[in-house]
KEPA-410848 format. One line per 3 residues: their letters; for each residue x, y, z of C-alpha. Coordinates in steps of 0.02 Angstrom, whole numbers. Layout:
residues N
A	X,Y,Z | ...
end
This chain:
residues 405
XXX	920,308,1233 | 762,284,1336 | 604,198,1222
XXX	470,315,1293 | 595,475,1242 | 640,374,1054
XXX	436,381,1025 | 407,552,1082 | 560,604,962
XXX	484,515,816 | 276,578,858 | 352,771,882
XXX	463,758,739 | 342,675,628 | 198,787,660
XXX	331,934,634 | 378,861,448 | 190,821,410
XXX	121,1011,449 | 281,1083,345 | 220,959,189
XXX	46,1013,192 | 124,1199,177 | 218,1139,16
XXX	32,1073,-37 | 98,882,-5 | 30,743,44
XXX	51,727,268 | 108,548,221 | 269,627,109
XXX	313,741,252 | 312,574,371 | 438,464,283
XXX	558,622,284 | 555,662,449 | 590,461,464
XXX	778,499,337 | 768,642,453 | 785,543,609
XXX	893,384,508 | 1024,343,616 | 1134,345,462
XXX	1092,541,472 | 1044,588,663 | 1189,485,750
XXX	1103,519,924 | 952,372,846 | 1010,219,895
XXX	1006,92,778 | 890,-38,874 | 760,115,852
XXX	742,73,676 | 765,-110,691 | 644,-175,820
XXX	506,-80,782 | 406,-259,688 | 269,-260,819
XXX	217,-70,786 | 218,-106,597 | 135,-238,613
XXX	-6,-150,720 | -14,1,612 | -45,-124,458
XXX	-192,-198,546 | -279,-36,540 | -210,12,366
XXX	-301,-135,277 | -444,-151,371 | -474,55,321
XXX	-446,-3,154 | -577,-154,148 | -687,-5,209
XXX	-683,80,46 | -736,-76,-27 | -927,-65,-2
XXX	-1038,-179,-120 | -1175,-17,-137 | -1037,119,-195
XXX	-941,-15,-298 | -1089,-59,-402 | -1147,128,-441
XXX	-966,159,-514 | -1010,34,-636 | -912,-81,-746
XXX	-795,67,-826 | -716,72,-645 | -697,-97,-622
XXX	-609,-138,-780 | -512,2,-775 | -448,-54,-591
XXX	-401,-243,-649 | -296,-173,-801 | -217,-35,-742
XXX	-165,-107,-591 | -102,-282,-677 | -31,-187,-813
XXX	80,-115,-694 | 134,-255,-616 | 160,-348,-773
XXX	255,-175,-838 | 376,-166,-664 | 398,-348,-674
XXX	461,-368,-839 | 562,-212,-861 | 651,-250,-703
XXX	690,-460,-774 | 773,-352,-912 | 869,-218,-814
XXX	900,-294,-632 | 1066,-394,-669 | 1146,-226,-750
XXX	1122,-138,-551 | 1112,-294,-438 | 1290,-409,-439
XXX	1389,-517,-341 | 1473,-690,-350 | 1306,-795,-252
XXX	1175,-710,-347 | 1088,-785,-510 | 941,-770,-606
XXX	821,-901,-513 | 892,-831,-313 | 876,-664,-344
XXX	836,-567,-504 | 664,-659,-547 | 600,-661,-360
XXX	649,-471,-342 | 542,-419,-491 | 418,-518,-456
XXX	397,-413,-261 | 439,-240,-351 | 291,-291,-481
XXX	162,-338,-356 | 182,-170,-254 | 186,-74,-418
XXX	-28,-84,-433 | -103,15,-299 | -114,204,-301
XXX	-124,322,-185 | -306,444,-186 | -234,562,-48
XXX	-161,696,-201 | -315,635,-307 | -431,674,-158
XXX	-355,845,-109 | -355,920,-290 | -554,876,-328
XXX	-586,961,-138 | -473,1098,-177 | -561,1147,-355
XXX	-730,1057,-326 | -690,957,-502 | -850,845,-547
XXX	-855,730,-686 | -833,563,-757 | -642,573,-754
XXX	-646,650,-559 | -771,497,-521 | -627,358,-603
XXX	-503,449,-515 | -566,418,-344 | -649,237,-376
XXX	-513,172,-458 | -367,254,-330 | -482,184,-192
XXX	-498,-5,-247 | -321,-29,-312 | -266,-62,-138
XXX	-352,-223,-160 | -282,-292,-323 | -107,-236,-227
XXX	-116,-355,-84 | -182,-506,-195 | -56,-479,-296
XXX	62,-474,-135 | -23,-651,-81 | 58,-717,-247
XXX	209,-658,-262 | 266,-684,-83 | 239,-873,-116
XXX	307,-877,-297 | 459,-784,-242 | 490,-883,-112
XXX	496,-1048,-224 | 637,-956,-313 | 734,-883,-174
XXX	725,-1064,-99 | 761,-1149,-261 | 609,-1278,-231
XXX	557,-1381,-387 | 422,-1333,-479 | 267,-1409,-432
XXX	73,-1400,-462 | 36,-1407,-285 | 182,-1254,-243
XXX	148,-1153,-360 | -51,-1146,-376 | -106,-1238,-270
XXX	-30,-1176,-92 | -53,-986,-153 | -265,-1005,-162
XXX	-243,-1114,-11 | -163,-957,75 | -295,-834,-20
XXX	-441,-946,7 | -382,-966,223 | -338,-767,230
XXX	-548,-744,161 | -615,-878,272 | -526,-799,419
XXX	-552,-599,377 | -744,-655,353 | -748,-751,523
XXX	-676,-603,609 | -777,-468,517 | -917,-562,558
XXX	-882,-575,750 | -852,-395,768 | -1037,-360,675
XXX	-1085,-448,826 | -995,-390,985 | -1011,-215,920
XXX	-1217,-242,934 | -1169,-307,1103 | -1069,-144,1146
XXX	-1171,-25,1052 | -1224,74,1192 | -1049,76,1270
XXX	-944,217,1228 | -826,273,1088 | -671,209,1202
XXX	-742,33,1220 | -780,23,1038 | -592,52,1006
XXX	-528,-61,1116 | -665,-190,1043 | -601,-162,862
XXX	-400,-160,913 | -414,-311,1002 | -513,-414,871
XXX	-405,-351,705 | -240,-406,837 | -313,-580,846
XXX	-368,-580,653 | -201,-516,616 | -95,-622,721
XXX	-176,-794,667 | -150,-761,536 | 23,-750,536
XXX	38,-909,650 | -63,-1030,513 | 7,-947,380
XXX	-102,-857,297 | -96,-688,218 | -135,-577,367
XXX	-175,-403,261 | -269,-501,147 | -362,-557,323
XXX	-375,-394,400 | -436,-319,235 | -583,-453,199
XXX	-634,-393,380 | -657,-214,345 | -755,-280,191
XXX	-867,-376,289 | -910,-229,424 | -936,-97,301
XXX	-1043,-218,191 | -1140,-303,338 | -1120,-219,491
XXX	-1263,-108,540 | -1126,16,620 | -1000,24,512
XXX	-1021,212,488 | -983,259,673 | -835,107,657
XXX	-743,202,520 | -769,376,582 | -690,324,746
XXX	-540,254,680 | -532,390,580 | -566,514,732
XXX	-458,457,849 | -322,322,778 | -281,344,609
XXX	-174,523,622 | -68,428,770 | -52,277,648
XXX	13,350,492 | 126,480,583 | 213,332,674
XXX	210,198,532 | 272,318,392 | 392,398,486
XXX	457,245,555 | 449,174,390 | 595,310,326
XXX	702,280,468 | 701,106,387 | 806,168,256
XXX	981,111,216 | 1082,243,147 | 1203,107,87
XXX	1113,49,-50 | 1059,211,-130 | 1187,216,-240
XXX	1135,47,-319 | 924,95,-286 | 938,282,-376
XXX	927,238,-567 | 817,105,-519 | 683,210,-430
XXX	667,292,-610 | 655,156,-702 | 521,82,-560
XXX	414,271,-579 | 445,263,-768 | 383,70,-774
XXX	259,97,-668 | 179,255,-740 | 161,162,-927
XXX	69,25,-852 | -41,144,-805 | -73,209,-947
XXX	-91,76,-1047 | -189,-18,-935 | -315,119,-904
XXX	-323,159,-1097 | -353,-45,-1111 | -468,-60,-967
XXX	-591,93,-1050 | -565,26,-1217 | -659,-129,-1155
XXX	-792,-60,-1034 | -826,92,-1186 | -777,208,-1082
XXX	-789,397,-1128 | -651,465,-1245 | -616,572,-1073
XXX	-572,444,-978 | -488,339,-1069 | -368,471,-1111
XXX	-349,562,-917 | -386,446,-784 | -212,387,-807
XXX	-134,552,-737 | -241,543,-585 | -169,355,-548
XXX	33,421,-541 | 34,455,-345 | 134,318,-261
XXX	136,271,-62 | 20,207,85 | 2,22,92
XXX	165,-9,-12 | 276,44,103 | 192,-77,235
XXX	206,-227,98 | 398,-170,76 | 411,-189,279
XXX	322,-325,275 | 461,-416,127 | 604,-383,264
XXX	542,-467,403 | 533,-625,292 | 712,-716,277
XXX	697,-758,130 | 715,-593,44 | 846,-535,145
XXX	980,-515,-12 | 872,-366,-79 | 732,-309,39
XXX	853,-164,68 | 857,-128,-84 | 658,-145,-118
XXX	637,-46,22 | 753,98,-62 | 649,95,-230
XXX	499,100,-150 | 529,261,-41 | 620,334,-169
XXX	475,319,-310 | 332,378,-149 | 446,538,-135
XXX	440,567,-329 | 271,505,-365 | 185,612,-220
XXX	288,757,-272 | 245,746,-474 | 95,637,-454
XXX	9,791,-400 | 39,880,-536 | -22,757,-657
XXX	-169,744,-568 | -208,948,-586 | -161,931,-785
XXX	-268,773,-812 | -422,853,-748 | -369,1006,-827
XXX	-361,964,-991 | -546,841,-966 | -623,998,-934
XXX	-654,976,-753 | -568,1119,-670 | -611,1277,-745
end
């Protein structure tokens, strides 16, 4: 099948899926990664395989703009008016939930994953090591519909959205990690000072050096090109976050971790970084998701379903009491609000976004390629559940604080 007609398929279909979701009040992104099972060529036989398969350089490229939108939540200004009951809430909720995922799955993963070459130290430890790291962030998009939709205010509402906003973060340092730790495993490497620690903050402390450089240079060829229109602007910002991301990548550094610490430097420093964000967001980011997500489900393979299914419930249920025993920890040490530490919880349950780009992001690298598949499954699996009961807990959490009447 022709390329140009494969993308038009996958933009019409996807756009198709995402109105019909936000008819069911879902998230766009949930409608997205079903019209991508939609279009699996395990299910559509007229998709050629390859569609699903070569498709690295458009992931890759959508991620870019993913994590560089997510550094621009992260302004210093905002970050310090939430106060200290958001940021301690956002460390232990999201590290209880990777610790949660992580250990649950060193206890249950040999009962579901089996075969004569796997062991402990190759497989089981380095997969739930991955499935704990992308266990942390939530996604605000349920959150954020639900306080627009009933106008909630309150100190619960304003956890909500600070801590579903900067859990994106924690996420992808936690990603930095446990790609290198899991790769010492998968690889069988001896344990060393220098592999283990060392390496990982030389690949954290490169990915900040480089995000700042490049966050930095586009502060100053967007003063050059401030004048110039919208157009040029875009092509200024794709270009530089291609370079960021792609150097990344060759001097082996963590490139989201890169193309995140440049969105923090623009929103923090950049005199523009209003009219930055609101382009993106005006003119790229609809295109991005619909291809990325959608793309992302066609990534599916159906073949390991029956080995991912109880495991994407055990992942939600894992998941979900890290939550809440991390936010209930995190308020307990901040002095939160009896409110919060008891709700804020229910508004952290949606799943999806950047995960699904960290999952994408596992396959391309050879040394998971025993499980990705798998990984892959859970993780699509537990962003169709969580979007579809994570709004729900939202609604009851604010509910029952009192903040929708």
């Amino acid at each position: 099948m022709d390329p140009v007609l494969i993308v038009g398929i996958i933009i019409i279909v996807g756009f198709i899926f995402g109105e019909i979701a936000v008819k069911l009040k879902l998230p766009k992104i949930t409608g997205y990664i079903l019209a991508g099972i939609f279009l699996n060529p395990g299910i559509m036989g007229f998709m050629p395989h390859v569609a699903a398969e070569r498709t690295n350089l458009i992931i890759n490229l959508a991620l870019c703009f993913i994590t560089f939108s997510i550094g621009g939540t992260l302004q210093f200004s905002r970050l310090k008016k939430l106060g200290k009951s958001i940021l301690w809430i956002t460390i232990c909720e999201a590290q209880f939930a990777f610790f949660a995922v992580t250990i649950g799955f060193l206890l249950i993963a040999h009962f579901f994953i089996q075969g004569p070459s796997i062991n402990w130290f190759s497989t089981y430890i380095p997969f739930s090591i991955l499935l704990g790291c992308i266990a942390s962030p939530t996604d605000p998009t349920p959150a954020l519909a639900i306080t627009h939709e009933y106008k909630t205010k309150g100190n619960v509402t304003s956890t909500i959205m600070g801590v579903g906003a900067s859990d994106d973060a924690l996420g992808i340092m936690n990603f930095s990690l446990a790609v290198v730790v899991a790769q010492s495993f998968v690889r069988n490497t001896p344990f060393s000072l220098y592999s283990s620690i060392a390496v990982p903050l030389m690949i954290i402390f490169g990915s900040l050096l480089l995000g700042t450089l490049f966050g930095l240079l586009l502060n100053v060829v967007t003063k050059l090109v401030a004048k110039e229109s919208e157009g040029v602007l875009i092509v200024v910002i794709f270009g530089l976050l291609s370079c960021c991301f792609g150097i990344a990548d060759v001097i082996k550094c963590d490139a989201l971790l890169a193309t995140m610490v440049m969105g923090i430097i623009v929103v923090n420093f950049n005199p523009m970084q209003r009219e930055i964000f609101k382009v993106l967001e005006r003119y790229t980011e609809e295109l991005i998701f619909l291809v990325f997500f959608t793309i992302s489900g066609m990534q599916l393979d159906f073949s390991v379903l029956p080995t991912a299914f109880i495991m994407i419930i055990f992942f939600v249920l894992f998941r979900g009491l890290g939550k809440v025993f991390g936010t209930a920890c995190g308020g307990a040490i901040a002095k939160s609000p009896s409110n919060v530490r008891k709700y804020t919880a229910g508004g952290l349950i949606p799943y999806g976004g950047i995960v699904v780009g960290l999952a994408l992001l596992m396959k391309q690298n050879a040394a998971f390629s025993g499980f990705a598949d798998i990984i892959i499954a859970i993780v699509i699996g537990a962003t169709i559940i969580s979007e579809v009961i994570g709004s729900v807990c939202v609604k009851i959490a604010l509910k029952k604080a009192g903040e929708i009447k």
